[in-house]
Steps between C-alpha positions, in 0.01 A plus 500: 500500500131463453233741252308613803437824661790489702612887505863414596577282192850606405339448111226739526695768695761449254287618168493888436200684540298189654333549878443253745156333493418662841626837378258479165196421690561777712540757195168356351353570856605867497451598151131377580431706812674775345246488249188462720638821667504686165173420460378541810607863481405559132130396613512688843596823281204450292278426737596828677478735205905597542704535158380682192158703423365604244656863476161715321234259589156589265245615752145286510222605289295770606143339615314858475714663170487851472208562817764712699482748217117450488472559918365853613631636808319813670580627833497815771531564834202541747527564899415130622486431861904484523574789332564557120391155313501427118221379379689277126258298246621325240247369249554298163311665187124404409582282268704275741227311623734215579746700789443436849703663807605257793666536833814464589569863462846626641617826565843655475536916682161446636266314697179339385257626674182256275510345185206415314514231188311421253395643113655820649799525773407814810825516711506712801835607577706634762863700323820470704646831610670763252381186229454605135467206344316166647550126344170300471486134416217340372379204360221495166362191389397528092332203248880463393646430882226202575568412881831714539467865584752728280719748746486842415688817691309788505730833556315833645699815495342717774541861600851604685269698715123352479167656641180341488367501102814466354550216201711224508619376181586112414650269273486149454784261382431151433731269727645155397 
């Protein structure tokens, strides 16, 4: 009998615990693709966002603090050409120079009938049937919020049953 790789040496398959030669290489061979699929999938999972989050993520800075509070928000209802319109502004104090209203402007139990941006927001708007409460978005720019606009939601209550001259009433929550 020689020492080579001969699988069916009578000495080799004799010896507990030993493999063949053939048998080895093949083990290496699987334990390495094995592996490559682990991390193949480990990276694919990560790449895709699946496993953990983080559960109470801290929400980003606000780039206009405390403006929402600062915002004004007037409104009423005036016959337009469609019917009953109301007529919202909402306008920063005097001494917040700095605020600037843009467009996009979105509205939620209503349609926007014109919006008009700029140191002071006019919105023209159309309710929804049996509506009493419409969701405006809008977007404020500030000295603090540089290039990116700050969302805000603007909330009017309305009337349950409104008439031309009624008031509308808003609020205005900061969004993250």
């Amino acid at each position: 009998m020689t020492d080579g790789d001969d699988s069916s040496s009578p000495a080799r398959a004799s010896s507990p615990g030993a493999l063949p030669s053939k048998s080895v290489a093949h083990a290496k061979v699987a334990l390495h693709l094995q592996r490559l699929v682990a991390t193949a999938a480990t990276s694919a999972a990560i790449a895709t966002g699946c496993g953990f989050a983080v559960v109470d993520p801290v929400p980003p800075p606000a780039r206009c603090p405390n403006l929402a509070e600062q915002l004004t928000v007037t409104g009423s209802y005036v016959m337009g050409a469609n019917g009953l319109e109301i007529h919202v502004t909402i306008t920063a104090p005097a001494n917040r120079t700095d605020v600037s209203f843009a467009d996009p402007v979105s509205v939620e139990g209503g349609t926007l009938v014109s919006s008009s941006p700029g140191a002071e927001l006019a919105l023209t708007l159309t309710p929804q049937a049996n509506m009493t409460l419409i969701n405006v978005n809008i977007s404020v720019s500030c000295k603090e919020s540089k290039t990116t606009p700050q969302k805000m939601l603007v909330v009017l209550t309305l009337p349950a049953v409104p008439k031309a001259g009624d008031t509308v009433t808003g609020t205005v929550n900061q969004q993250y």
